[in-house]
VEXVOKE-949889 format. One line per 2 residues: number of its first residue (from 0); their letters; for each residue x, y negated, z of N, C-alpha, C. Coordinates in nm, 3 decimals, always signed. Layout:
REM VEXVOKE-949889
NUM = A = X Y Z X Y Z X Y Z  ...
//
This chain:
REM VEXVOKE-949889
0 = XX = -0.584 +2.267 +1.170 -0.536 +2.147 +1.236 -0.652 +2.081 +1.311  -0.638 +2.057 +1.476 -0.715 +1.992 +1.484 -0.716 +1.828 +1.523
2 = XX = -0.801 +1.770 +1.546 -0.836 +1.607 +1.476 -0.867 +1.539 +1.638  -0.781 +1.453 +1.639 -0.827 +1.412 +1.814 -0.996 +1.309 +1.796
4 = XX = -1.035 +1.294 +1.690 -1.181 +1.245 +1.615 -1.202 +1.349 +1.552  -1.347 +1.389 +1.555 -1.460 +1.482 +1.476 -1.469 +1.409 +1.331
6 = XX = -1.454 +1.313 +1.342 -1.527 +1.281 +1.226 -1.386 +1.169 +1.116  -1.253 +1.253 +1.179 -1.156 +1.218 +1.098 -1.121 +1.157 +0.958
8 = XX = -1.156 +1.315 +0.890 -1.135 +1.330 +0.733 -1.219 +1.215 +0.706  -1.357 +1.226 +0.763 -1.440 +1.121 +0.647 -1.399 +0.988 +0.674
10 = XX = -1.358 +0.927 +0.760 -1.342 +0.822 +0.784 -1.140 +0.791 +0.714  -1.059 +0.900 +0.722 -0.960 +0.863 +0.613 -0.995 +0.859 +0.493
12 = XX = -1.097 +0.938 +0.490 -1.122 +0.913 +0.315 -1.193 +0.767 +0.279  -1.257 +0.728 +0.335 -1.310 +0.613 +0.315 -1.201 +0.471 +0.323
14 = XX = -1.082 +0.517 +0.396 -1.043 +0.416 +0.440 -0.896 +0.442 +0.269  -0.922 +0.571 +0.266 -0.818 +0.522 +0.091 -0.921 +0.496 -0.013
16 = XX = -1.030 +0.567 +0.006 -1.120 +0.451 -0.117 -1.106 +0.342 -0.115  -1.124 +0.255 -0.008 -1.109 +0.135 +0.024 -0.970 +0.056 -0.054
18 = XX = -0.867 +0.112 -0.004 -0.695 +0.083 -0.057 -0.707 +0.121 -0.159  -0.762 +0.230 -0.207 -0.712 +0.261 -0.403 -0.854 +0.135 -0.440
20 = XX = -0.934 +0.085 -0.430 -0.992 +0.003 -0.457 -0.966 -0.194 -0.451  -0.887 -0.175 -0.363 -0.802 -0.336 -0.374 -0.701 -0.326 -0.456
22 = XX = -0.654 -0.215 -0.416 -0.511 -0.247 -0.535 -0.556 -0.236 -0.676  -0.681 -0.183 -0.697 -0.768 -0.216 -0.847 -0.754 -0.382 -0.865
24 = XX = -0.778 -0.432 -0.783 -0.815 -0.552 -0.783 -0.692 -0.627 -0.793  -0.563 -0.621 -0.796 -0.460 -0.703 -0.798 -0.410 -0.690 -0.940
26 = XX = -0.331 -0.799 -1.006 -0.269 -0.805 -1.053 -0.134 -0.756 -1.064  -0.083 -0.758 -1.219 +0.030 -0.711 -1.196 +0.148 -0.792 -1.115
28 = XX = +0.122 -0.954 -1.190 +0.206 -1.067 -1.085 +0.207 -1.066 -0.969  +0.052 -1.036 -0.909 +0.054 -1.028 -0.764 +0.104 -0.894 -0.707
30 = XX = +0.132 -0.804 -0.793 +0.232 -0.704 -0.729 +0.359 -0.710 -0.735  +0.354 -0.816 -0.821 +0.569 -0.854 -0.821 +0.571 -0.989 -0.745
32 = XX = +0.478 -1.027 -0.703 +0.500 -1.111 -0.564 +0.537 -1.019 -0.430  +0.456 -0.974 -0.452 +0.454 -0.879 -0.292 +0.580 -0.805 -0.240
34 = XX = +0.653 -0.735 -0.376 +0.749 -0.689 -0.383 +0.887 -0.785 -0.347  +0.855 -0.909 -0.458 +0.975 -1.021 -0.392 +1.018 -1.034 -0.297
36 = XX = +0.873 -1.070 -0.221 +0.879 -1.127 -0.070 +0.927 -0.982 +0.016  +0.943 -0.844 -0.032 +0.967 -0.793 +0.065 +1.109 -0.730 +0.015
38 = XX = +1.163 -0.827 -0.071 +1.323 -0.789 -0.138 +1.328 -0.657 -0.223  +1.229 -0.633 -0.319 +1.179 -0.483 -0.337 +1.216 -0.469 -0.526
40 = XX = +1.261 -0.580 -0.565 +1.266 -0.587 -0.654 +1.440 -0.595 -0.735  +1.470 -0.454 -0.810 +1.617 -0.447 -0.807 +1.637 -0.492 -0.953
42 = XX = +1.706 -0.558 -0.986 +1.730 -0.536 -1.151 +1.605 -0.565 -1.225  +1.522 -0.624 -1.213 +1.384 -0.702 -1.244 +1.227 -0.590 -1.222
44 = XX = +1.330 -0.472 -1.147 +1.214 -0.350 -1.147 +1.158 -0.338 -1.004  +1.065 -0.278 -0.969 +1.045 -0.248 -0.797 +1.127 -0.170 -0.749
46 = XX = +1.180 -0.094 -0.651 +1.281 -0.033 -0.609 +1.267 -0.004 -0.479  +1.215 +0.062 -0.430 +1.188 +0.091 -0.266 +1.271 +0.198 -0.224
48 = XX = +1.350 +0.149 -0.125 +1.476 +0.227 +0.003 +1.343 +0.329 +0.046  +1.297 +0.305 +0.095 +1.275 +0.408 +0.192 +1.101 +0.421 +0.147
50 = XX = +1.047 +0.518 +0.183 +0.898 +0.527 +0.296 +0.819 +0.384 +0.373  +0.878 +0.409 +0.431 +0.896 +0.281 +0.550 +0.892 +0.126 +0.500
52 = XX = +0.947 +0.096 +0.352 +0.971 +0.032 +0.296 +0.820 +0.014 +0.167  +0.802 +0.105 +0.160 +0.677 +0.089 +0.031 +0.588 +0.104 +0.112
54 = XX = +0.568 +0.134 +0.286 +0.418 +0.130 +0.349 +0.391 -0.004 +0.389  +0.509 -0.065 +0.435 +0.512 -0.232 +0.407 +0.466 -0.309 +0.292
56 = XX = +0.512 -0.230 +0.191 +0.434 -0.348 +0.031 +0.330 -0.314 +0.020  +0.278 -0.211 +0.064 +0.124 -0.142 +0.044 +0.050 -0.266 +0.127
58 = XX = +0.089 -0.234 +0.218 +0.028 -0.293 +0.350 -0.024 -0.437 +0.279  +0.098 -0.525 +0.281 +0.144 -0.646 +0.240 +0.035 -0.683 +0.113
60 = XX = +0.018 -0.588 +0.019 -0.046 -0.637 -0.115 -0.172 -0.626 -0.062  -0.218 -0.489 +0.048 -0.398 -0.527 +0.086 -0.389 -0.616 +0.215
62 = XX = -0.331 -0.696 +0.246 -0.375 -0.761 +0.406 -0.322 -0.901 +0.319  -0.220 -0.923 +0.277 -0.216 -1.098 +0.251 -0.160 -1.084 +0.131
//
């Protein structure tokens, strides 16, 4: 496969160290906030429709 950047891989990899490293940092409350606000929460559990739907709470729990 090739990479329209040379220096791809290293720079995705750094950028999920980064994300598996905040979401270290959250709480569990602050992950059933995140979920609220994005209607994610069915029957008192998380519950994500789609893909599309959990790249949003991802997003959501590392940006605000």
């Amino acid at each position: 496969m090739r990479h329209i950047h040379p220096d791809y891989d290293q720079l995705r990899a750094v950028g999920k160290n980064l994300n598996s490293a905040l979401f270290k940092e959250l709480t569990r409350d602050e992950y059933k906030i995140a979920a609220r606000r994005l209607d994610a929460i069915k029957k008192g559990e998380m519950h994500f429709e789609s893909y599309d739907q959990f790249d949003k709470y991802t997003d959501f729990c590392i940006n605000d």
